[in-house]
C-alpha positions in Angstrom: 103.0 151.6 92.5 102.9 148.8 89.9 102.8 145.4 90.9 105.5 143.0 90.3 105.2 139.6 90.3 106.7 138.8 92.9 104.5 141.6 95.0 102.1 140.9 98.1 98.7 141.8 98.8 100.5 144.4 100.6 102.2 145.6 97.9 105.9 145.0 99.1 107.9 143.4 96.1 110.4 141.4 98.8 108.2 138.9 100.6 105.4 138.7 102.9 104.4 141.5 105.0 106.7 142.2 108.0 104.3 143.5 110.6 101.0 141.6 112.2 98.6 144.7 111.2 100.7 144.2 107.5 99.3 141.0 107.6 96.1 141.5 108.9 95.3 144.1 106.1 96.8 141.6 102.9 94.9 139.1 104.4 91.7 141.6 104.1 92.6 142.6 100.6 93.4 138.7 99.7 90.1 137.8 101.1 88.4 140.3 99.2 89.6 139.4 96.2 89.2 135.5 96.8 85.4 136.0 97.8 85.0 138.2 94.6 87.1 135.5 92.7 84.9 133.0 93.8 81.7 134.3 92.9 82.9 135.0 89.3 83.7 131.7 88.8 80.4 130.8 90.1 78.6 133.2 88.3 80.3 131.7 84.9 79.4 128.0 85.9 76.1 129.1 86.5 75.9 130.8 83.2 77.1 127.4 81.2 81.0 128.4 81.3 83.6 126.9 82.6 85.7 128.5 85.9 89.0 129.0 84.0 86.7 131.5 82.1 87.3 134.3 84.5 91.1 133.6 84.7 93.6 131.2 86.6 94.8 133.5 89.6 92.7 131.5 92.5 96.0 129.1 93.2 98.2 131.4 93.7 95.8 133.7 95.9 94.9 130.9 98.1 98.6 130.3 98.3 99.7 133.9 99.3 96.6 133.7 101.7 96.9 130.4 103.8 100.8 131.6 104.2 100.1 134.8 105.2 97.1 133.5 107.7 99.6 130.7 108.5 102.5 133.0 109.4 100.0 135.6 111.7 98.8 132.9 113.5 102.2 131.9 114.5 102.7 135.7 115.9 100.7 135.5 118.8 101.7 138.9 120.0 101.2 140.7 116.9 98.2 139.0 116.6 97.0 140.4 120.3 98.0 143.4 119.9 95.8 144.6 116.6 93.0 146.7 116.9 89.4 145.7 117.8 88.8 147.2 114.4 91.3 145.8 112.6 90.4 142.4 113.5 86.4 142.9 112.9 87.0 143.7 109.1 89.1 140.3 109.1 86.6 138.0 110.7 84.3 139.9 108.4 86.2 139.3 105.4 87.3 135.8 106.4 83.2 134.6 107.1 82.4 136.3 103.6 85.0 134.4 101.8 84.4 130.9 103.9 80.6 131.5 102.6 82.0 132.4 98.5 83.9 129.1 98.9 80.8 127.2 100.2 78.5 128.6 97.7 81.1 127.9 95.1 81.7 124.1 96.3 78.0 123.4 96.1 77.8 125.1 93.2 80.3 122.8 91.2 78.6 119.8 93.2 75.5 120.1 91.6 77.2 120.8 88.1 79.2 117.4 88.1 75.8 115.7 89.1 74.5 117.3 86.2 77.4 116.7 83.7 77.6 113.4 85.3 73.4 112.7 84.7 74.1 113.7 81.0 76.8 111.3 80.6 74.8 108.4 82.3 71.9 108.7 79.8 74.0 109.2 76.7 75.9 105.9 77.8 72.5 104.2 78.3 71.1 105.7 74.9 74.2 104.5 73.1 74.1 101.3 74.7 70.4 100.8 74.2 71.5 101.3 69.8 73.7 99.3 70.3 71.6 96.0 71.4 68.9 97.1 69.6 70.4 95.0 66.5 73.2 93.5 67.3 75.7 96.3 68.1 74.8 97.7 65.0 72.2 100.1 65.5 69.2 100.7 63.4 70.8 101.6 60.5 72.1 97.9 60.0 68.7 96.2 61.0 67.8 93.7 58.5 71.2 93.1 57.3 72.1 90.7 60.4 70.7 87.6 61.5 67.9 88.4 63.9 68.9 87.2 67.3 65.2 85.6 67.9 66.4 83.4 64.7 69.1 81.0 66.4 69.0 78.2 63.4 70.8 80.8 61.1 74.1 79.2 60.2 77.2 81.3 61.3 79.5 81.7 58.4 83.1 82.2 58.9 86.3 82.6 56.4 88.0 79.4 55.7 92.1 80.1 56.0 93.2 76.7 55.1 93.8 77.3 51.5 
């Protein structure tokens, strides 16, 4: 069966999924491919990318995910009455992805410290130029007053002419 857009993790094309084991299963499958989601975006940071590398589906999985958890929550009967089984492979699948998404945050943490330490010392680098000689940088050095030499006379346009 293809897969419209407007299709579930279940694969019905109208809406959510109409039964609590329905549920229970797209939540699986979303899981799954949230967890593996996750740790390609991870894996692409980690390799110098960027996360948009490996696509831009994440928003609309976590979406159809916290809707569909959202909505089987609500249905505490339906909810009770699923199988031992059934509800294993979701607490499995539920601790994996809750452990992708903390790899993944501390992941990106420790990549804006790093883009944020690069940024830091090319702002103090640049700085540092730029009082080395006036604002100048080296390039200009000899061609400004020096500012140890304070009895140089400042000369300035006269406009009254």
């Amino acid at each position: 069966m293809a897969s419209s857009p407007g299709a579930t993790a279940s694969g019905s094309a109208i809406g959510a999924p109409a039964t609590a084991s329905e549920r229970a299963a797209a939540l699986i499958e979303l899981a799954g491919r949230l967890a593996e989601l996750l740790q390609q975006e991870a894996a692409a940071i980690a390799g110098g990318g960027t996360p948009n590398a490996v696509g831009n589906d994440r928003h609309a999985l976590i979406q159809r995910y916290d809707e569909t958890a959202r909505v089987l929550r609500l249905d505490r009967a339906g909810l009770a009455g699923l199988s031992p089984e059934l509800l294993e492979r979701l607490r499995r699948e539920a601790r994996t992805l809750a452990e992708a998404a903390a790899a993944h945050a501390e992941l990106l943490r420790v990549a804006s410290e790093a883009q944020r330490r690069t940024v830091d010392g090319l702002f103090r680098a640049v700085n540092r130029e730029r009082t080395a000689a006036n604002g100048y940088g080296r390039a200009l050095r000899g061609l400004s007053p020096s500012p140890a030499r304070r009895d140089t006379p400042m000369l300035g346009l006269d406009t009254r002419l």
